[in-house]
Residue, then its C-alpha position, 0 to 999 in steps of 0.5 A: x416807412x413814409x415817403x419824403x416830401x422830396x420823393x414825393x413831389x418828385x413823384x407828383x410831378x412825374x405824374x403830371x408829366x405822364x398825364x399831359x402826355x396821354x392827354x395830348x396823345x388822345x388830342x391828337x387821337x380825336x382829331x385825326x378822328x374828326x378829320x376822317x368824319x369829315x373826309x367821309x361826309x366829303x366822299x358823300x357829298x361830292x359822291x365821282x369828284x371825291x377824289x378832286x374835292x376832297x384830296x386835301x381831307x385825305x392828304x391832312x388825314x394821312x398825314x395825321x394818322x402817323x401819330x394819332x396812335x394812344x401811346x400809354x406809360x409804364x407804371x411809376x415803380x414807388 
């Protein structure tokens, strides 16, 4: 039995949708990542005063990590 065309530009964009969604979870992923690196280097360089100079890293990572999880998708029931 063939698919529609309907059906399955439905599905097309379906998929689509799906993918931009996972692709900007990781964005967001990888930049709360790069945001820890950077509080890291922070925390070495200013080596006591870490807590003074480096509060707006750890202020910007806490925040970012309430969404920085991969959220995935179930699978499209064809």
């Amino acid at each position: 039995m063939a698919i529609d065309e309907a059906r399955f530009a439905e599905l097309k964009k379906k998929k689509e949708a799906q993918d931009a969604s996972l692709r900007e979870s990781w964005v967001r992923a990888m930049e709360a990542r790069i945001v820890n690196d950077n509080l890291q280097k922070c925390h070495r360089i200013e080596g006591v005063n870490h807590y003074e100079k480096c509060k707006h890293l750890a202020d910007r990572y806490t925040e970012m990590l309430k969404d920085a999880r991969v959220k995935g998708y179930k699978i499209i029931d064809v």
